[in-house]
N, C-alpha and C positions, 0 to 999 in steps of 0.2 A: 748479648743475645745467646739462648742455649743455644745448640744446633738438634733440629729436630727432623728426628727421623722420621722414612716414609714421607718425604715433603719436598716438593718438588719451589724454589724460592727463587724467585726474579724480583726486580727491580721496576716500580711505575712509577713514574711522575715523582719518583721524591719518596718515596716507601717502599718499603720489602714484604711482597707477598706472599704469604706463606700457600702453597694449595697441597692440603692433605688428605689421605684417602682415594685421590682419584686414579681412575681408570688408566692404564698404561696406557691407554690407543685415544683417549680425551685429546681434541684435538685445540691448538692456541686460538683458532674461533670460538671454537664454542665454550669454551673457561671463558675468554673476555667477555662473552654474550649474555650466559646465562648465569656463570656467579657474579663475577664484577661490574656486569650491566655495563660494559663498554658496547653498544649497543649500534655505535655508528660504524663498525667494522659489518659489513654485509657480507652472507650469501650468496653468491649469485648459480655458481657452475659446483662447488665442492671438489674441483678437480684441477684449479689451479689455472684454469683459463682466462677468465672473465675478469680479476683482480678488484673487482669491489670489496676483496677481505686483506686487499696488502695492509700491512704494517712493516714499522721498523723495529728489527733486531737489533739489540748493540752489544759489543764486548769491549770491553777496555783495551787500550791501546797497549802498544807492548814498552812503553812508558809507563805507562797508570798514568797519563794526565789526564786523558779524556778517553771517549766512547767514540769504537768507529759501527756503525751501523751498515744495515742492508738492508732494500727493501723484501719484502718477503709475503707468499701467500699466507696467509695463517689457519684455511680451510684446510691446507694439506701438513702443518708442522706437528709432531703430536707435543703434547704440553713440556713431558718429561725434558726434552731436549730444550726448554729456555733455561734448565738448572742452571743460578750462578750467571744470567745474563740478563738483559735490560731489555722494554716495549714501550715505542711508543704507539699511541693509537689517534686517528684523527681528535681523541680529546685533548688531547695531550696537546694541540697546537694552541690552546686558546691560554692567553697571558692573565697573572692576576687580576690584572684590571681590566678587563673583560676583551682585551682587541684581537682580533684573529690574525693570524701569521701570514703576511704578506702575496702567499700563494691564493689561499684564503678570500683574502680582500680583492686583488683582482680575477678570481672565478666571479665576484657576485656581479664589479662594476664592467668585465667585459660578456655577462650574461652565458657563463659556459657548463650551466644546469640547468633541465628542465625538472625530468622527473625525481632527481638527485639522489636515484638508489647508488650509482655507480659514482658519483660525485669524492664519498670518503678516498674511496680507493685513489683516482687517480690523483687529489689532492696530497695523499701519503707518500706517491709513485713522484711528485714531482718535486716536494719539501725535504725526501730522501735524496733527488739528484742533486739540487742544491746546498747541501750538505759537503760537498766536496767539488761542487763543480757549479760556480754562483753566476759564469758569463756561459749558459749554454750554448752551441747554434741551435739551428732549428732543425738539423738531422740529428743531435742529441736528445732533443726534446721530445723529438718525435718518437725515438731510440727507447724514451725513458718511461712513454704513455702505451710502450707498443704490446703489453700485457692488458691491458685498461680496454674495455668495451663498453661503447657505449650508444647505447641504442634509438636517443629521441635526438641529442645534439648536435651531434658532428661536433668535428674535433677542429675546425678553427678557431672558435672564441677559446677555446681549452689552451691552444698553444700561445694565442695572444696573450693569454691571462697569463701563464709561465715565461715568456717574453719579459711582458709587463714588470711581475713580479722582480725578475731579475736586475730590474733597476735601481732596486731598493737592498744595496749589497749587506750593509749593515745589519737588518733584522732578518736574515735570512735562515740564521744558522740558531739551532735549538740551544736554550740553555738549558743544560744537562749536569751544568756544575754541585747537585745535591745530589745526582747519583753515582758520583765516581766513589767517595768515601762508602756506600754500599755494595758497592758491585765487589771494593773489596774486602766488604767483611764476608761477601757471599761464596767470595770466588772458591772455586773447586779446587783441592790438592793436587797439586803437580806432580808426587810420589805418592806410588802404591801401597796400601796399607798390606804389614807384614805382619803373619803370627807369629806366634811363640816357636815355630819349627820354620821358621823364615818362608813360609809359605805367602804367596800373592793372594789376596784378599778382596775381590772384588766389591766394593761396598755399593748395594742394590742404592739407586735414586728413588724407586719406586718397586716392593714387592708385596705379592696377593699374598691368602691365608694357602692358598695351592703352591707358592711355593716360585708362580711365573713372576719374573723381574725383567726391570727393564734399567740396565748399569750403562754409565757413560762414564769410562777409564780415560785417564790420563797421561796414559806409558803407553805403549808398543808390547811392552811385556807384559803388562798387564790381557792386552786385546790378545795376544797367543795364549797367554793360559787362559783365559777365561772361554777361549773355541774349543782347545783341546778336552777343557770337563762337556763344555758345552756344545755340540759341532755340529746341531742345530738351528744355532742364536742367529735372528733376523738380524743384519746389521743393515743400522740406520746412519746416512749420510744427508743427504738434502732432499731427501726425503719425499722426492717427486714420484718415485712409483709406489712406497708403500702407503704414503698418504692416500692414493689412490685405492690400496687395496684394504687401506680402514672404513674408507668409505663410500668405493662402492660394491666390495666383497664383503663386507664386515669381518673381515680377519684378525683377528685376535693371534697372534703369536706369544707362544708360549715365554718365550726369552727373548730378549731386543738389547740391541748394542749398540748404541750411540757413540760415533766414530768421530763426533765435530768437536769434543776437547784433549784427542790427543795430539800433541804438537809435532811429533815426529810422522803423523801424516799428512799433516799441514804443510811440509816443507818441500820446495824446490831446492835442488840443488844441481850445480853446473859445472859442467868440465868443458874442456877446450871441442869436445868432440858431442855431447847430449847433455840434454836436461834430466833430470831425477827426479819426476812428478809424483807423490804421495799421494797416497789415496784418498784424502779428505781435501785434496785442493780442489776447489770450485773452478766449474768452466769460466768464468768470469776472468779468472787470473788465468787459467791455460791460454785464452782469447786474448791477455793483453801481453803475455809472453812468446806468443809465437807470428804477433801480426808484425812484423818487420819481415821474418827467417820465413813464414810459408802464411802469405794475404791469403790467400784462400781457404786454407784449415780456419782462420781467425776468422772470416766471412760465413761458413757453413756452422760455425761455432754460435755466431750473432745470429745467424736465421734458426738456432736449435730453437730457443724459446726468448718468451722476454726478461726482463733484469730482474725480474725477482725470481724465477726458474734459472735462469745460468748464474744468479748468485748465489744458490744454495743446491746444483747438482753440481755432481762430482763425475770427473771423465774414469774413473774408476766403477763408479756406479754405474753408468753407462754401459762399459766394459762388460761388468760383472751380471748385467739384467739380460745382459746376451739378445735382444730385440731383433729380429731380420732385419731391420727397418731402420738398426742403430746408426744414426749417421755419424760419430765419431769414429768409428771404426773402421770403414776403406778409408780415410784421411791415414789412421796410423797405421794402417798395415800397408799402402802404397809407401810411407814412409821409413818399414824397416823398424818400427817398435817392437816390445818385449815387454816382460810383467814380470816384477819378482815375486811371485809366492813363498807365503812364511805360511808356515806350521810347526808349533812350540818355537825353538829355539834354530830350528833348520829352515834354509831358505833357497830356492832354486828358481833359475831363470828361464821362462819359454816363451818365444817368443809368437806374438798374436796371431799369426797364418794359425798357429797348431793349437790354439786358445780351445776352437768350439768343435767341439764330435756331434754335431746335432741340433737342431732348434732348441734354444735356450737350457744347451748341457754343455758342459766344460771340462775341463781335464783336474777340476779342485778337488781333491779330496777333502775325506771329512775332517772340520776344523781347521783346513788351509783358507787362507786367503788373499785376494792383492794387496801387497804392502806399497807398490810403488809401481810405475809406466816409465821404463824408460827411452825416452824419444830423441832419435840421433837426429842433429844438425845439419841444415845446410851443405854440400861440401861443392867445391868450384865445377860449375859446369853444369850443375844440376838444376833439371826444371821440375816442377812441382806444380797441378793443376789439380783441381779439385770442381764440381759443381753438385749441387742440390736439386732435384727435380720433383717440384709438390704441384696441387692443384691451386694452392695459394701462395705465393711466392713467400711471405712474412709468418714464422712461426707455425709449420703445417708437418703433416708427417710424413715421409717420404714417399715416394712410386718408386722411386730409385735416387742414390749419392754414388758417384762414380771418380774414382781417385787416381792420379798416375804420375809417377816419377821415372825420369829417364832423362839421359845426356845425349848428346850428338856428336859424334867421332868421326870426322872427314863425311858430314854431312848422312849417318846415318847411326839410328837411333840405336841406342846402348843400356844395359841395366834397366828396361824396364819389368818394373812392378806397377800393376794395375788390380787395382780393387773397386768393389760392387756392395752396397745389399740390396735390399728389395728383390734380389735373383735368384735367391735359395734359401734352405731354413736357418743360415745363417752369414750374417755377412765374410764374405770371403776372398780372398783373391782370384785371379782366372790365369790361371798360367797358360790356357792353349793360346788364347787371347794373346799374352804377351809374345809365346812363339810365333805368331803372325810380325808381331811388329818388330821383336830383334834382327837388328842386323841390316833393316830395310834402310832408306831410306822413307823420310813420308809419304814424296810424291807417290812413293808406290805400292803403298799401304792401297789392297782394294777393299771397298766395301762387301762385295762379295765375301770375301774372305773372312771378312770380322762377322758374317751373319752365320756362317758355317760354323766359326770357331764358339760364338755365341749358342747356337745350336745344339753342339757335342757338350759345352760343357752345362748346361740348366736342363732342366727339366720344367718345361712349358707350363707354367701355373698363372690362372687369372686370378688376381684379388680386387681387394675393396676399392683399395686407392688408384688400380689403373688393368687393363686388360695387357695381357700377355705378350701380345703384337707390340700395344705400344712400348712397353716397356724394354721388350728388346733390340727396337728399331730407334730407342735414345740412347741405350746399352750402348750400343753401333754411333751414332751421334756425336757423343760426348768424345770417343774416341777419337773421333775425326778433328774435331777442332781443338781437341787438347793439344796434337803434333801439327796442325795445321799451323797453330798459332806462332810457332819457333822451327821458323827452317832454317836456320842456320847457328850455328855453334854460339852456344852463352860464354862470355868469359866467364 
């Protein structure tokens, strides 16, 4: 097959689709909807809530034997970004001879569809968990539907029928085996094209008669020079807030930079003392790397959103969107993180207290960016609390996340760091706060005092999600039972 330009080529059911000419902000709904008539993929929110548009992603294994998938909203992915990867879509479940995929067969005989707008979706949502995980429990399942909304059924016969389903271990798992020889004739260069003056050569997946493109490199080297000419360029990761701002800003970005095939920010890496989190690792894997060393980051991590939002954002992205309201952020700044920023070829470290100058402004200059999060470990003694505080406890946006680390030294509290958002225009630590509690002992932490220190350091603002009073009277709250909970020395 030639290789043709301007064409953005995935992988369905067994064929390689070529989509050319389209729109850089064309979103993986609406391509499957309105050219390939995949049609059982729904609408519902356009913003990634509702999940009647999940589908699964795949990329090959780092064997090439097989396809590991995700599930994923497709209302919020834009097209560009399946370059070189694999979809399936609720058609995709139905076998030659005509029998539906066991998830499938028991939705119908445990009755877990009325009106069946929302039906694809969570059938995708649950065929995708068994793909790697075929003996659910039923907090898994639940874990796995908790994106999926559905508004005439109720969600018992849904989980019986995924129960059910999982009896049947054998036909569980997709046969995929006709798309692995395409995926690799598809796949994307792992070296950057050089010119004739050894120049880095960003080669566009998708560019207009104007000149805007939208590149997905495969180096590190490549994503520096391609900021430094460009230092502009939207970059695209899991794509949870700009999908948002394709559709419900119409935003059209001049240049876009798809960050999901380079491998060097794909990667963790670990020393005896932190982990080396790259900027393309999804919360999914920060959540299953950190729920030994700090259960509560990996808890606040699980209530960010559901499995197809934490399996295609990025704690980087997070980072980088700068949100008052970011809940990943008092988790790592109670914990002592740091960010390495690159620009060209230079890279320096600062660490996340000193990140934001301002509601959603940062210290990056033009063409800088996160390459990596570095998050220090565990060390003895050390306790680590974290909680979330929404008006829905499951996948909701903050009023307030409030974070704290501190030791106990002859029964009185040491090294604390304490962080907030939802308190100011951007998430931030509270050092008066903390000089209340150093040194103390708990019992004699007073509440008075945390409301004073709360006082001097905010400035009293109501918002949407919660009034002012209360927000600072959980501020004060959380506090108290974070050191309430450990009076006495942790080995």
């Amino acid at each position: 097959m030639t290789q043709a330009t301007n064409t953005v080529r995935f992988v369905l059911d067994g064929q390689i689709v070529e989509a050319q000419g389209k729109r850089r902000t064309t979103t993986v709904l609406d391509y499957l909807r309105e050219q390939l008539q995949r049609t059982g993929t729904k609408e519902g929110c356009a913003e990634g809530d509702c999940g009647a548009c999940v589908v699964m992603v795949g990329e090959l294994n780092s064997a090439g034997t097989g396809v590991d998938y995700v599930a994923t909203n497709s209302c919020i992915q834009l097209l560009p970004s399946l370059d070189g990867k694999s979809v399936k879509t609720v058609e995709s479940l139905k076998k030659a001879d005509g029998t539906l995929h066991p998830v499938q067969e028991e939705m119908v005989k445990c009755h877990g569809s009325q009106c069946g707008f929302c039906t694809p979706g969570i059938v995708m949502s649950l065929v995708n968990m068994v793909q790697t995980n075929a003996q659910p429990s039923r907090l898994e399942i639940t874990d796995a539907l908790s994106g999926n909304l559905c508004r005439c059924t109720g969600y018992a016969p849904i989980i019986d029928a995924a129960a059910k389903a999982c009896e049947k271990k054998a036909a569980l798992k997709i046969d995929d085996s006709s798309d692995i020889a395409l995926l690799k004739e598809i796949k994307r260069p792992s070296t950057p094209t050089m010119s004739l003056d050894g120049e880095i050569i960003v080669q566009p997946v998708v560019r207009t008669k104007k000149g805007n493109e939208f590149v997905s490199p495969s180096t590190l080297a490549e994503v520096a020079d391609y900021l430094v000419k460009h230092p502009t360029t939207t970059l695209l990761a899991g794509s949870t807030e700009i999908g948002l701002q394709v559709n419900k800003q119409f935003s059209r970005p001049d240049h876009i930079m798809y960050l999901g095939n380079v491998k060097e920010l794909r990667q963790v890496d670990e020393t005896d003392k932190a982990w080396r989190i790259g900027a393309a690792v999804s919360l999914t894997q920060v959540e299953t790397l950190v729920a030994k060393a700090y259960p509560d980051f990996a808890e606040v991590l699980r209530r960010f959103g559901s499995p197809p939002i934490r399996s295609t954002a990025t704690l980087a992205g997070n980072i980088a969107n700068g949100s008052p309201i970011g809940d990943t952020m008092p988790c790592l700044m109670a914990l002592g993180a740091s960010l390495v920023l690159r620009r060209g070829d230079k890279s320096r470290r600062v660490s996340l207290d000193n990140f934001y100058t301002g509601m959603k402004k940062n210290v990056l200059e033009a063409g800088e960016f996160i390459e990596a999060i570095e998050l220090p470990k565990p060390v003895s003694g050390q306790v680590f609390r974290a909680h979330k505080i929404s008006k829905r406890f499951e996948q909701d946006i903050s009023a307030t996340c409030a974070a704290i680390t501190y030791s106990l030294k002859s029964g009185k509290l040491s090294g604390v760091k304490l962080a907030y958002n939802g308190l100011a225009p951007s998430p931030c630590r509270a050092p008066k706060l903390e000089a209340v509690l150093e040194g103390k002992a708990p019992s004699d932490v007073k509440a008075a005092d945390l409301d004073a220190a709360i006082t001097a350091s905010f400035t009293a603002r109501d918002g949407l999600r919660a009034t002012w009073v209360y927000r600072a009277l959980v501020a004060r709250n959380l506090v108290l039972e974070f050191i309430e909970e450990h009076t006495s020395e942790v080995a």
